[in-house]
N, C-alpha and C positions, 0 to 999 in steps of 0.2 A: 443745166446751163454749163459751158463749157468753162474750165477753167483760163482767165488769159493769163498770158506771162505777164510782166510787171511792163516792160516796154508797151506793149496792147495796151497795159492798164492806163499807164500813164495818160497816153495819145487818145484815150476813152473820155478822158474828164480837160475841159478848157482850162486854162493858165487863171482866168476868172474861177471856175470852181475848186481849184488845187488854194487859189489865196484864202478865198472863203473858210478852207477846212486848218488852214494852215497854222500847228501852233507856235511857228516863228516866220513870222512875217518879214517880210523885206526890208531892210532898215530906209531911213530917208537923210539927208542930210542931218537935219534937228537930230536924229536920236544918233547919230558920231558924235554933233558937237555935243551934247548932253553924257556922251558916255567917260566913263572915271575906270582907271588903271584898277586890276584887281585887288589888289594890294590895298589899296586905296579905301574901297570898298568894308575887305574884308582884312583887316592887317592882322587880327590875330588868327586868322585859318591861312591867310599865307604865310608867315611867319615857321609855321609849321611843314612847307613844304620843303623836303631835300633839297639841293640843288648841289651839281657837280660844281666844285671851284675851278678857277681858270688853272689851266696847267704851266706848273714852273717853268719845264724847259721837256721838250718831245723826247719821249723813250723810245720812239719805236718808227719805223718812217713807213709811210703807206706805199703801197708799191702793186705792179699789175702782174699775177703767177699765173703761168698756165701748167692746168694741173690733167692727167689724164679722169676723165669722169669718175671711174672707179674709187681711184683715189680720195677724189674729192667725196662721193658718196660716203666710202667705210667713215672719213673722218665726218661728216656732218652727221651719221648715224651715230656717232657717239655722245649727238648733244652738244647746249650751250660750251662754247671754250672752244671748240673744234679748230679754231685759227691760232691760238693760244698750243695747244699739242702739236702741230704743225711742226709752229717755231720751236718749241720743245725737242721734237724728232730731228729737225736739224740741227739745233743746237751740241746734240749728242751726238749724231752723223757725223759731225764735220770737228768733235772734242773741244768744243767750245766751255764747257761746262769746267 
């Protein structure tokens, strides 16, 4: 039997047999209103999740650089930070430091 792709697979089975197998079903009205904040829920496992705090005042201003590709690749091949050394390179370029 030929293997389908997932699309084939899909359009294979009715929108009726997909609900049928389905381990989350479509909400209906009743189960919004029925539903409770997680927190709520579970207060001591969220409790436990990090969350960033609102920031004081902006360090740093977002802005749109165009980079030649090269460029841009060696620094993204260096890894997580890659926008962070950028500004670093400049900052030294220009003796800012």
């Amino acid at each position: 039997m030929p293997k389908l792709s997932k699309t084939k697979a899909a359009k294979a089975y009715s929108t009726k047999d997909m609900r049928a197998v389905s381990d989350n079903p479509k909400w209906t009205k009743q189960d919004f209103a029925k539903a409770k904040p997680f927190a709520e829920v579970f207060p001591e496992l969220a409790a436990t999740i990090r969350r960033r705090g609102k920031q004081k005042a902006p360090t740093k201003k977002a802005i749109s650089l165009r980079l030649d590709p090269d460029v841009l690749d060696a620094y993204k091949a260096t890894g997580a930070g890659w926008q962070s050394r950028i500004n670093d390179d400049l900052r030294k370029a220009r003796n800012l430091d």
